[in-house]
N, C-alpha and C positions, 0 to 999 in steps of 0.2 A: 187279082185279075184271074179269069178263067174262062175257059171255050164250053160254048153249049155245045149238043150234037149236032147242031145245022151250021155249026162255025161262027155265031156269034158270039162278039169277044165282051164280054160285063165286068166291069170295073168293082169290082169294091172298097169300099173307103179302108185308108189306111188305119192299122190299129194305132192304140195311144204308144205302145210300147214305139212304133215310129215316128213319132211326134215328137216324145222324148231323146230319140235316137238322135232326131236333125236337129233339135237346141243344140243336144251335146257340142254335135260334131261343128255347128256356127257358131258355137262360144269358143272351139277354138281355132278357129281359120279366121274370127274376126270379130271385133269390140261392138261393129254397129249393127243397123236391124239386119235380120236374114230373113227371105222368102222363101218359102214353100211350094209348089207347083205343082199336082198331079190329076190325074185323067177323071177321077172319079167324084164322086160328090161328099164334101166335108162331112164328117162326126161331128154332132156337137162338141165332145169332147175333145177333138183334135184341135177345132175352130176356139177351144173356151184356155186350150192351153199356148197357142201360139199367140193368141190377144194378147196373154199374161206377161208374156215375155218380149212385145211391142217387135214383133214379127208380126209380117203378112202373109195368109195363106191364098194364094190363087188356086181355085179347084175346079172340077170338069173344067180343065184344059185340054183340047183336042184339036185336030188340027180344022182352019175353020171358022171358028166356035167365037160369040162374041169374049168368053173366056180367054180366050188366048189374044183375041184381040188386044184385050183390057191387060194382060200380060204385057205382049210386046210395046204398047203404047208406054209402061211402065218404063220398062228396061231401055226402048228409047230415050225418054227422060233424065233416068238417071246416067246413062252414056252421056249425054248431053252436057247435063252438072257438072262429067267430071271432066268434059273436057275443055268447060270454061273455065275449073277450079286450077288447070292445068296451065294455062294462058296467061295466071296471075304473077 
């Protein structure tokens, strides 16, 4: 991310080397998928490595945004899952 001279804030897509960073770090906080989330718009290659690894990447998330919509609709759901799986 960074600021023009008129204070407009532009997103750039996350490197691979970040990509790689957040498997890392969801392989070890947890066995099953892990999501991605950020402001800007996907890399192929960020998008061709999280597929691989049957994670999902939500990208232009802002606030707003049908992105973020499609986000929190997500993470309702899975709230949801868990807390019927809870009930059992």
């Amino acid at each position: 991310m960074y600021t023009l001279p008129d204070e407009t804030v532009v997103h750039t897509p996350p490197g691979l080397g970040i990509g790689r960073a957040f498997l890392g770090l969801g392989s070890e906080l947890t066995q099953s998928k892990c999501h991605l989330a950020f402001p800007a718009p996907s890399s192929d290659n960020i998008g061709r490595l999280i597929a691989r690894k049957g994670c999902e990447c939500f990208d232009e998330v802002t606030p707003r945004s049908a992105a973020a919509d499609r986000l929190s609709a997500h993470l309702e759901q899975r709230i949801r899952n868990w807390v019927r799986s809870q009930r059992r």
